[in-house]
NULOSE-317661 format. One record per residue: residue in three letters; x negated, y negated, z of N, C-alpha, C in turn. Coordinates in steps of 0.001 Angstrom, whole numbers, plus 500000, padded with zeros to 6 digits. Each point is the difference from the previous one (the first is absolute). Example, Ala and Ser with C-alpha at 12.3 -4.5 7.8 and 13.67 -1.06 7.14 Angstrom:
ALA486810505690507800500890498810500000499100498800500000 SER500350498950499280499180498810500060500770498910500730 
END
This chain:
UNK951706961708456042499295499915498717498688499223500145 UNK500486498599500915498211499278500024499298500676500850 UNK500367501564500872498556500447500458499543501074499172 UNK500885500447499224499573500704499157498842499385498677 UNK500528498981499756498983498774499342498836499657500271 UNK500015499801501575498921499760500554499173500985499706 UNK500471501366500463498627501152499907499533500026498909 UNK500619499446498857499355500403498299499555498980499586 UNK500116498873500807499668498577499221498818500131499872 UNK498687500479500458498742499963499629499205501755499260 UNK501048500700499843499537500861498745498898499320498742 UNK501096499444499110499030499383499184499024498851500323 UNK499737499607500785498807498947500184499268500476500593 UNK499793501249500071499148500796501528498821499824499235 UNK499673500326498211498432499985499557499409498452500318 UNK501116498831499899499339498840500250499339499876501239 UNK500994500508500973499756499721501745498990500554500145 UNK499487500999499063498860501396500696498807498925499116 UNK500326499608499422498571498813498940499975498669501148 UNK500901499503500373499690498722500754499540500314500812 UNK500247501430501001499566500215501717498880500987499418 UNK499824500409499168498732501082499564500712501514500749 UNK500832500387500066500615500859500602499730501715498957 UNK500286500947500713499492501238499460501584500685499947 UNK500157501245498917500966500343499761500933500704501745 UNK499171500329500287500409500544501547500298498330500794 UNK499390498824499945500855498908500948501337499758498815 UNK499920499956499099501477499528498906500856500959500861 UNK500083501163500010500838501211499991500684499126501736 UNK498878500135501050500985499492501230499908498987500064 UNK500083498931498914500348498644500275501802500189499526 UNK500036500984498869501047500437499700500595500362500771 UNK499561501057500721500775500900500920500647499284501262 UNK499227498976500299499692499570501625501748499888500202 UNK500537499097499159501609499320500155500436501552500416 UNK500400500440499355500493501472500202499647500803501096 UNK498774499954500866499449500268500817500935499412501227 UNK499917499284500327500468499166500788501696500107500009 UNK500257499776498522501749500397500194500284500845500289 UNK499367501178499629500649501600500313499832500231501294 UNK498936499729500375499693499982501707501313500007501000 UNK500036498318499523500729499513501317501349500339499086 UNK500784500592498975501375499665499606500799500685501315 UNK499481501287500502500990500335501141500369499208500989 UNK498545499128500439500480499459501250500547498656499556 UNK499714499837498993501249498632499452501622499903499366 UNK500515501757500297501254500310499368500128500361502026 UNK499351500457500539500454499943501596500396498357500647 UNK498953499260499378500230498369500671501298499922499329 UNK500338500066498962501268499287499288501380500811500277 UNK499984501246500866500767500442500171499981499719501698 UNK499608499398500409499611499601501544500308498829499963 UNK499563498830499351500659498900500041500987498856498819 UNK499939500725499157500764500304498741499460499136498925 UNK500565500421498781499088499467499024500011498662499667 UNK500793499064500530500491498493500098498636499189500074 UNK499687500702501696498980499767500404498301500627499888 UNK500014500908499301498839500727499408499268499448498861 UNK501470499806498854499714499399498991498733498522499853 UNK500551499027500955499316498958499775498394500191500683 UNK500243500585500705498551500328500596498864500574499136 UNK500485500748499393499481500794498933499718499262499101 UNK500705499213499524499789499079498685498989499167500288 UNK500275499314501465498533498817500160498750500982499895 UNK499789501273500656498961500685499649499400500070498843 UNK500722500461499154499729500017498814499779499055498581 UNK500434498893500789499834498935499431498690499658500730 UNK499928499616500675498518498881500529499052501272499207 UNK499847501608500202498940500466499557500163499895497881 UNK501038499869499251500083499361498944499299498926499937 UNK500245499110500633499833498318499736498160500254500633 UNK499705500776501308498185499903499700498977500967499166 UNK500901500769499023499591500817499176498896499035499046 UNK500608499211499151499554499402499153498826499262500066 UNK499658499582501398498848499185500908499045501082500233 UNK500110500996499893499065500613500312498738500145499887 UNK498520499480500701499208499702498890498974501473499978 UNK500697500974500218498812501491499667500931501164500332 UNK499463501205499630500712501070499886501067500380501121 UNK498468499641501307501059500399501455501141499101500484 UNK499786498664499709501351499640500255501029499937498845 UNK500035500388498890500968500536499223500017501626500500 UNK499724500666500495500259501314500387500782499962501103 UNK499859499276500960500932499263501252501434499508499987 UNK499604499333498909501662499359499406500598501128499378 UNK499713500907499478500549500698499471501019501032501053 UNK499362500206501078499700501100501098501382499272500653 UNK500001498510499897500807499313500910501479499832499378 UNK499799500173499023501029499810498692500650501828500059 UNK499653500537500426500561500979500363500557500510501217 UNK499724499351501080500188499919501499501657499022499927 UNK499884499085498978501488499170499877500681500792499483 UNK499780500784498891500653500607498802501022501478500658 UNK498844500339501256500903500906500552500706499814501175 UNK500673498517499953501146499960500813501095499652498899 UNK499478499032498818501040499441499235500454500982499593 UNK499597501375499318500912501137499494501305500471500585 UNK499242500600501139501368501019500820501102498107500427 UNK499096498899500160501147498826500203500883499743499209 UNK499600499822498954500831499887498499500846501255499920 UNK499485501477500093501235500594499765501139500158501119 UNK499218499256501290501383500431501161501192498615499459 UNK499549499116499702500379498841499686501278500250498906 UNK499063500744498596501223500518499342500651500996499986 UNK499944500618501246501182501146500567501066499252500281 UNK499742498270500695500865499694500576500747499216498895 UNK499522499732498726500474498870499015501324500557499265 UNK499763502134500466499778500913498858501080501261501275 UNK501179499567500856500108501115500383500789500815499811 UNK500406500273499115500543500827499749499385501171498763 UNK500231501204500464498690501082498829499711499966498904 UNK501442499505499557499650500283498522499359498498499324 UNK500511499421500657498999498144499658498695500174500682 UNK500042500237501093498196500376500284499212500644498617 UNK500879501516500206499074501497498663499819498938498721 UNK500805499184499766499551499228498190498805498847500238 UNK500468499386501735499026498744500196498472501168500149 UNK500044500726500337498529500939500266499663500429498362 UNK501127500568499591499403500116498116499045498886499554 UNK500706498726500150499141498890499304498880499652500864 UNK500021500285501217498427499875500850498726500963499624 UNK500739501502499867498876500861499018499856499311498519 UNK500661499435499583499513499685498483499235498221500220 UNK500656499603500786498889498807500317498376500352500677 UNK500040501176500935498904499870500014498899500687499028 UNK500412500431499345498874500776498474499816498382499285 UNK501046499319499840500163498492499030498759499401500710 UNK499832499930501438499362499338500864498632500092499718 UNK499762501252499903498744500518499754499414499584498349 UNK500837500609498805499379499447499129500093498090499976 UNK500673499273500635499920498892499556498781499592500445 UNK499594500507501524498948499649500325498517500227499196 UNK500008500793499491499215500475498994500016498609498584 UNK501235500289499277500311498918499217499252498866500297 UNK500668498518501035499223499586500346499009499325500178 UNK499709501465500957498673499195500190498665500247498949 UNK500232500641498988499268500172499173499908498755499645 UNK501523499096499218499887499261499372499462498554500497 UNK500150500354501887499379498921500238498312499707500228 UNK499501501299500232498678499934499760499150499682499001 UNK501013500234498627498965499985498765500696498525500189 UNK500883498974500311500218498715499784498997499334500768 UNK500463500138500939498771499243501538499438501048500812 UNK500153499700501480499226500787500698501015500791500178 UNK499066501061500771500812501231500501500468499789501399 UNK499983498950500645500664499608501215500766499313499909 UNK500604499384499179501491499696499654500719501098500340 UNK499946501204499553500782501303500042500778500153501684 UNK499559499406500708500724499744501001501087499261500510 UNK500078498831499067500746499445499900501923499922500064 UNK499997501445499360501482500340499880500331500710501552 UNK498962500613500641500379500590501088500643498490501106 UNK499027499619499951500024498385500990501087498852499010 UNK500573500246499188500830499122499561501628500760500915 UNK499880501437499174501220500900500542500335500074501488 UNK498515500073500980500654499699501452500676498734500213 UNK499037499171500083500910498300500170501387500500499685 UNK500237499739498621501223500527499736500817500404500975 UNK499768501401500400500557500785500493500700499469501520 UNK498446499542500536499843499515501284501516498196499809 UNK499734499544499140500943498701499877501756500657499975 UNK500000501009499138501233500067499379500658501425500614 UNK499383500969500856499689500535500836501263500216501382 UNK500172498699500620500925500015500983501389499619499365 UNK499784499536498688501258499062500284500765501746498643 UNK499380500339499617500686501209498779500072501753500475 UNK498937499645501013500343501879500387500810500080501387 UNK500831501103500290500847500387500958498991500105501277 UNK500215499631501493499602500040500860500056501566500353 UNK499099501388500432499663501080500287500204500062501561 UNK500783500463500319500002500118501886498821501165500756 UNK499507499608500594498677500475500712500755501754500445 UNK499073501230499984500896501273499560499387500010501844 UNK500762501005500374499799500877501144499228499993500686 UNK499734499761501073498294499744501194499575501117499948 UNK499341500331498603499383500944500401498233499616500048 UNK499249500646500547497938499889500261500114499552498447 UNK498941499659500386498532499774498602499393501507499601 UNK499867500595500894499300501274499564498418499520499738 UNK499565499646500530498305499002500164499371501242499294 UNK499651501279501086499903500979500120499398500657498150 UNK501191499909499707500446500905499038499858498917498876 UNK500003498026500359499754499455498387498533499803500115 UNK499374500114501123498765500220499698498947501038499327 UNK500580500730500426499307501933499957500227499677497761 UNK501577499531499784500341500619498564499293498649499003 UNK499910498764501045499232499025499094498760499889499800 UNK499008500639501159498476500570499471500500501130499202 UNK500324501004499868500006501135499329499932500257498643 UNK500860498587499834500486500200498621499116499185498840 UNK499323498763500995498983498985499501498599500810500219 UNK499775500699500758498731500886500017499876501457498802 UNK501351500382499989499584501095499467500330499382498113 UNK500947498415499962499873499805498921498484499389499121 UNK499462499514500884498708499541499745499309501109499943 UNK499705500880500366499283501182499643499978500567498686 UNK501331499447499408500385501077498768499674498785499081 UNK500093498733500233499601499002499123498305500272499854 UNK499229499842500850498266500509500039499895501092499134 UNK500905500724499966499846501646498899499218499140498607 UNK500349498861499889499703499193498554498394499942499963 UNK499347499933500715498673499492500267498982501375501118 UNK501124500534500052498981501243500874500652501027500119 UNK499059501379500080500876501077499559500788500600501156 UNK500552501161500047501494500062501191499086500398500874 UNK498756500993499839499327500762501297499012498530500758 UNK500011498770499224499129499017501730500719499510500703 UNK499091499568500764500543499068500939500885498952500294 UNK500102499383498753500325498351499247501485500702499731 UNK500359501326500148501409500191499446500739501301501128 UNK498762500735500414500648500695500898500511499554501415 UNK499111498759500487500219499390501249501525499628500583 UNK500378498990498867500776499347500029501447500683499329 UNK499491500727499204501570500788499663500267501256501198 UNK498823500826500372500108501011501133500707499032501237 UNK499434499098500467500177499215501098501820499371499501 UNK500034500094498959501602499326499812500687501265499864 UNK499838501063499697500879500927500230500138500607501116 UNK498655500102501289500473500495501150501212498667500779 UNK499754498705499576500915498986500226501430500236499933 UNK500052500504498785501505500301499191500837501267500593 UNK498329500738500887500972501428500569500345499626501079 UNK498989499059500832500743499779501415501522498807500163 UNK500236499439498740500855499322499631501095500911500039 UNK500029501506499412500973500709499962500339500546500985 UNK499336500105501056500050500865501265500476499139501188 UNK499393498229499615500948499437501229501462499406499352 UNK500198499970498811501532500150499723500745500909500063 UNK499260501225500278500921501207500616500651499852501192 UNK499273499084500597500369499797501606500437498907500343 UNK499770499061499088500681498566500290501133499748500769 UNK500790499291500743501081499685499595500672499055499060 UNK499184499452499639500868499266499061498844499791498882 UNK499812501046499041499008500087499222499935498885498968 UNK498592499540499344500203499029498827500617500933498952 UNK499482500845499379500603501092498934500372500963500633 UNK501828499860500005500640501271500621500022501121498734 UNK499498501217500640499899500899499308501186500571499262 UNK501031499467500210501173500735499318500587498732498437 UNK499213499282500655499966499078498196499373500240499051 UNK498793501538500164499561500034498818500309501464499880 UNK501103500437500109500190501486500210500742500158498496 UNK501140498849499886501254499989498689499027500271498694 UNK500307501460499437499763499896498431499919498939499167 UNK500826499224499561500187499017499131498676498975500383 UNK500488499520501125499094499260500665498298500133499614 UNK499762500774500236498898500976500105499601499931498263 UNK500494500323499331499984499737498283499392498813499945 UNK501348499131500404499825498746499143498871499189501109 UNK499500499936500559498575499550500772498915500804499232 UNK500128501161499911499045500835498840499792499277498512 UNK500943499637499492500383499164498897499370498735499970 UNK500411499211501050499363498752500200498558500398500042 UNK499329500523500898498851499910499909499328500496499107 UNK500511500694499006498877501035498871500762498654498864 UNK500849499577499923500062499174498468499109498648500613 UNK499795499430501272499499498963500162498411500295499855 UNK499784501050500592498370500390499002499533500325498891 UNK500898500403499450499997500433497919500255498678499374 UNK500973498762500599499670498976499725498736498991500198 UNK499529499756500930498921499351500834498632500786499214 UNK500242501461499792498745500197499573500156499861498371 UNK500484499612499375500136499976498784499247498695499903 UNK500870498717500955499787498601499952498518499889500173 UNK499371500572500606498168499922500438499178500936499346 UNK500380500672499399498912500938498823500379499238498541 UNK501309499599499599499716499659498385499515497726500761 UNK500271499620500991499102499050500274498672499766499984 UNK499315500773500452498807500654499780499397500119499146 UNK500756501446499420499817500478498594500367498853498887 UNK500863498609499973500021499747498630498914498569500180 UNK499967499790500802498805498815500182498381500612500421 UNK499872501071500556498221500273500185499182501168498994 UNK501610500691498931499534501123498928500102498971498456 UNK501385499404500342500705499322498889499707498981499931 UNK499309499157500914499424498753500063501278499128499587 UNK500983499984500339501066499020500121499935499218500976 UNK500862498835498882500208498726501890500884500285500733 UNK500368499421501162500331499799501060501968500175499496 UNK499815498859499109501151499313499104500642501611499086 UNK499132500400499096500437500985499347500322501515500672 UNK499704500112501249499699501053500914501630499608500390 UNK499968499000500210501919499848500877500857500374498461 UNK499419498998499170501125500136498715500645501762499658 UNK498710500809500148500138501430500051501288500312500573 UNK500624499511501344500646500861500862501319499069499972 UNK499966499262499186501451499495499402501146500957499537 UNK499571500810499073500999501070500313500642500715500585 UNK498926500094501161500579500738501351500967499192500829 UNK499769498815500054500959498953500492500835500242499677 UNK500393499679498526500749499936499333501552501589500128 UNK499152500835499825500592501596499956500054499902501828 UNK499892499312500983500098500430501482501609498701499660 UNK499990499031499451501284499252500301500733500753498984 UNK499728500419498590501891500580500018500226501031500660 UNK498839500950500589500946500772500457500350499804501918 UNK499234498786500335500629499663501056501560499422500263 UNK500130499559498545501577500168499866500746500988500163 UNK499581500890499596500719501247499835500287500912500807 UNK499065500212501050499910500955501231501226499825500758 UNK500381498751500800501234499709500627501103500591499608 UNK500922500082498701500657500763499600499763501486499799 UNK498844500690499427499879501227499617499790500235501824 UNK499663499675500825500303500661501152501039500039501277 UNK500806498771499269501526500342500330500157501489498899 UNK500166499957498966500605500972499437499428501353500366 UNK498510500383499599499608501393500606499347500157501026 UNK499983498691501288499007500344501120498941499659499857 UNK499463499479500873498608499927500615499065500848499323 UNK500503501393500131498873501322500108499712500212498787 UNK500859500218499123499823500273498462499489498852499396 UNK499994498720500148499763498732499713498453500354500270 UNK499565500234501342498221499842500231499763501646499435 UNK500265500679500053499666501212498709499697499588498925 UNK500957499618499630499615499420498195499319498774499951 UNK499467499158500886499188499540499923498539500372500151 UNK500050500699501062498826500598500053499540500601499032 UNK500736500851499217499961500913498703499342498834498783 UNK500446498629499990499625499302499108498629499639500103 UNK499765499550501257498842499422500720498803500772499499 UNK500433501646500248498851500929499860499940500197498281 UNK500611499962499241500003499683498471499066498694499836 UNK500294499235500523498773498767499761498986499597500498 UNK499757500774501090498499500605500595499205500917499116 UNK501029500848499417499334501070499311499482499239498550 UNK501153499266499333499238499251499276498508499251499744 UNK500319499056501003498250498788500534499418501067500310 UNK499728500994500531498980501292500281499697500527498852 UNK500801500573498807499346500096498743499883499188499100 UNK500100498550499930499786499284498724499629498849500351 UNK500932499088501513499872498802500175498244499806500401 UNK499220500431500496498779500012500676498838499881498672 UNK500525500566498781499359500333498677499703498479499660 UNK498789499300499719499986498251499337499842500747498298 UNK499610500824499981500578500017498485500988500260499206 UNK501152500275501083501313500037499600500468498807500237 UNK500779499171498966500429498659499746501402500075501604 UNK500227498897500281500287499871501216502001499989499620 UNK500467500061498541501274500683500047500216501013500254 UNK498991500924499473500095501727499672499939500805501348 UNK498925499010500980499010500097501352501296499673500931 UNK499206498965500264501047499269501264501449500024500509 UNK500240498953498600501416500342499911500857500269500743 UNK500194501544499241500815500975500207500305500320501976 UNK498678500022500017500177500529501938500492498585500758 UNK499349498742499640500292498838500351501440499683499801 UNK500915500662499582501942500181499893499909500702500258 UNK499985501349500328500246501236500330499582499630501717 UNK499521500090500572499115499708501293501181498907500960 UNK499971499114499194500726498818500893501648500539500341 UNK500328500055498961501488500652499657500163501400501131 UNK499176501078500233500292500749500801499758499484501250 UNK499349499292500021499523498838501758500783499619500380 UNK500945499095499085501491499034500594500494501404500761 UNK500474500492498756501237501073500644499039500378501235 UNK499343501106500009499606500495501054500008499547501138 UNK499102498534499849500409498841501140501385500181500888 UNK500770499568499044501191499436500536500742501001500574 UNK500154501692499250500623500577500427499358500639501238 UNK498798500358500310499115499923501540500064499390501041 UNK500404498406499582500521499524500993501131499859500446 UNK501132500727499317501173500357500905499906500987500330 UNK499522500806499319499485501274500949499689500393501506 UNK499027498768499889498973499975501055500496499130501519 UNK501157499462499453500885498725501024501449500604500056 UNK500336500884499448501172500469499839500592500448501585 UNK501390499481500339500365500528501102499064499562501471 UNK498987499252499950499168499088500817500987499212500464 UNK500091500058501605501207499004500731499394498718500302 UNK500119498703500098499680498471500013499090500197501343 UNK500252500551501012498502499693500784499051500812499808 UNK500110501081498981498507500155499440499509499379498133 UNK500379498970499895499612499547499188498677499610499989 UNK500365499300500899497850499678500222499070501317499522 UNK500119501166500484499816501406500498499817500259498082 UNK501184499925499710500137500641498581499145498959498742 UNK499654498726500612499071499290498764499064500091500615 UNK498763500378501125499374500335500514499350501329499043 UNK500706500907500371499937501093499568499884500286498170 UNK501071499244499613499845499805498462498931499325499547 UNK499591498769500958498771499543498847498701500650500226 UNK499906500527501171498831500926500472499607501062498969 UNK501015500878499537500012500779498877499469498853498894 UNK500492499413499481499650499092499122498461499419499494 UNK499387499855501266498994499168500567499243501667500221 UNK499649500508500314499373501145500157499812501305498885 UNK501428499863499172499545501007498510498953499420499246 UNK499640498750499930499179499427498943498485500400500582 UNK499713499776501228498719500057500749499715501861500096 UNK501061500745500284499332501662500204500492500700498733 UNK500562499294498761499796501045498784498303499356499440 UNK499948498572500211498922499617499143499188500326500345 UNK499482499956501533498614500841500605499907501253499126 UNK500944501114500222500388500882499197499476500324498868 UNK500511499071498832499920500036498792498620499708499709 UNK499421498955500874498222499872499672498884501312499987 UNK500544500902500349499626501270499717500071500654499081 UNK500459499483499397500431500803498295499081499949499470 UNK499819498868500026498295499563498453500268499108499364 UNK501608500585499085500197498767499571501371499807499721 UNK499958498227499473501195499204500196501157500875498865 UNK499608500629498909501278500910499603500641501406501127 UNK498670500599500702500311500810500470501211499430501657 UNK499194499311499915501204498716501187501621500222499917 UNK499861499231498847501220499937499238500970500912499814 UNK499302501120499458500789501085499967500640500586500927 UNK498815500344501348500665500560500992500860499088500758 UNK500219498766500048501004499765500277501267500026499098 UNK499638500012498438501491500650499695500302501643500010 UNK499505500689500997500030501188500106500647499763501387 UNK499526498945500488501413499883501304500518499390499943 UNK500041498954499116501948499653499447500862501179499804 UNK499462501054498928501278500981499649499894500807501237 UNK499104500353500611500325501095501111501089499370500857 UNK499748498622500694501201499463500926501364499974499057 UNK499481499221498886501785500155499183500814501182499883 UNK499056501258500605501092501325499662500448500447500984 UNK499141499451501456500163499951501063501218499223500485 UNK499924499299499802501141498452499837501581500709499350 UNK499814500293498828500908500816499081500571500921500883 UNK499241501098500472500636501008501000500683499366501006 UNK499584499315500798500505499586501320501072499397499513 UNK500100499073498948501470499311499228501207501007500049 UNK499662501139499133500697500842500029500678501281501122 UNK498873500132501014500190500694501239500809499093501111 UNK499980498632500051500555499037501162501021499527499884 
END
């Protein structure tokens, strides 16, 4: 949940940060992006370390990373070294993931206590995201906007103190390689060709500034596929992403974590640089969504004991895209009063997120044996960390922020029927 926090904690303060550093809408966007950059990158080769020397020992490593680049965030005195920390804060972030979940494979082993402990990890991390939002709004319009770091660097300590003596020791998995090879080839690939699609913001798809670096990350990504054909002991064995279900609910994760994320940075935007709102009233907005993501983060755990995983992220998805479709026709309107507007998609939206969340991620971990755990939160947050960055490039093509909107609730319902079928066919 606190790296999920982390990536959103500076949503709302981004107009301040872009006024103190004089920054242009294209540096906001990858000051945003950078964390994410960096996590998605390396998440493979940090679900390979933790399944190589297990997550006992992954975990803490990860955390000091991510802590020292927390704790020199706030010092930063100009754009580039807050762009650094950020970069670095993601280099930690993608060992603590796949660590934390090999960790609670082991807290968690048996399936059906794992499948409910993974329910509440999809619904914590949507919580994660709007709190970060929450927040740090409220702490910017109080004091500075570098406080907002604060909770990240309070939560490691934490972690790091209380850490050895509360989580189960992880036994180091199988001698198998690093796969150098292959975490190199997929960790430029994925940071090159994601930065490419972030530049889409500031330059159009046919220059340089966007073809370089995304062309150059996709021939990356092909030779990535061609020496895991041959590996022996590949980082992404090809027969883990073969399972239907599987395959869904990673689809899931990554399209609700971008219909969320992009919601969080267009009505941010939109209600402080159209609406001229504060900082303060911009968070108060997304109280509802909080609000509508915890009851029904209650709720998911049971409704997917009772009908499954699959039907659970169907009908979420189905909701999700109802409250996309909403904020696309009304919420975006400032002359529609912000019950009639907002509202409505702001409950509708969150509520299909939990579920979807939660039931994706058993989906997506389902039947995953304990030495590929690393492997399987690797893999899960990568999806995660990567839907937000290649729908939004995406969507900046539209024109505009309703037309955004929409088409991503045009792929909420398409996956939910998708989702629906496979429920019913498996």
């Amino acid at each position: 949940m606190t790296l999920i926090f982390t990536l959103a904690s500076i949503a709302v303060p981004l107009p301040r940060i872009g006024t103190e550093f004089t920054l242009d809408r294209a540096e906001l966007i990858l000051l945003s992006a950078a964390y994410g950059l960096s996590f998605a990158g390396l998440l493979l080769f940090g679900g390979r370390l933790t399944d190589r020397y297990g997550g006992s020992r992954a975990l803490p490593l990860g955390l000091a990373v991510f802590g020292v680049a927390s704790a020199l965030a706030p010092f930063a005195p100009g754009y580039e070294a807050l762009l650094a920390a950020r970069f670095a804060q993601g280099v930690g972030a993608a060992l603590v993931a796949p660590a934390g979940m090999a960790v609670l494979r082991a807290l968690f082993p048996e399936p059906a206590a794992y499948g409910r402990a993974m329910a509440t990890w999809g619904g914590l991390s949507v919580l994660g995201a709007t709190a970060g939002n929450l927040l740090s709004g409220v702490v910017s319009a109080l004091t500075d906007w570098r406080w907002a770091f604060a909770v990240p660097v309070l939560v490691t300590v934490l972690a790091l103190a209380l850490g050895p003596r509360l989580l189960p020791r992880t036994p180091p998995g199988p001698g198998r390689t690093l796969d150098l090879p292959g975490a190199l080839l997929a960790t430029a690939g994925i940071t090159l060709g994601s930065y490419g699609l972030v530049r889409t913001d500031a330059h159009p798809w046919s220059s340089a500034a966007v073809l370089a670096p995304l062309l150059t990350g996709l021939v990356l990504l092909a030779a990535f596929v061609a020496v895991e054909r041959r590996a022996r002991d590949p980082l992404l064995p090809p027969d883990f992403l073969r399972d239907r279900r599987r395959g869904i609910g990673l689809a899931a994760i990554a399209l609700t974590a971008a219909g969320t994320a992009t919601v969080f940075v267009l009505l941010s935007l939109g209600l402080q640089q159209e609406r001229g709102h504060s900082a303060l009233l911009t968070s108060a907005a997304f109280v509802p969504f909080a609000a509508a993501l915890l009851v029904t983060g209650r709720l998911t755990g049971p409704l997917i004991g009772r009908y499954g995983p699959g039907r659970v992220t169907a009908a979420g998805l189905a909701t999700g895209a109802c409250g996309l479709g909403l904020l696309a026709a009304t919420g975006l309107d400032p002359t529609v009063p912000y019950v009639y507007g907002l509202l409505p998609g702001l409950l509708l939206l969150p509520a299909g997120a939990a579920a979807s969340f939660a039931g994706a991620a058993v989906l997506a971990t389902d039947g995953v044996p304990p030495h590929r755990a690393g492997l399987a939160g690797g893999v899960l947050n990568t999806a995660m960390e990567l839907g937000p960055t290649v729908l939004f490039a995406v969507l900046l093509t539209l024109g505009s922020d309703a037309s955004s909107l929409a088409a991503t609730a045009v792929g909420f319902a398409a996956l939910a029927a998708v989702a629906a079928l496979t429920t019913r066919t498996t």
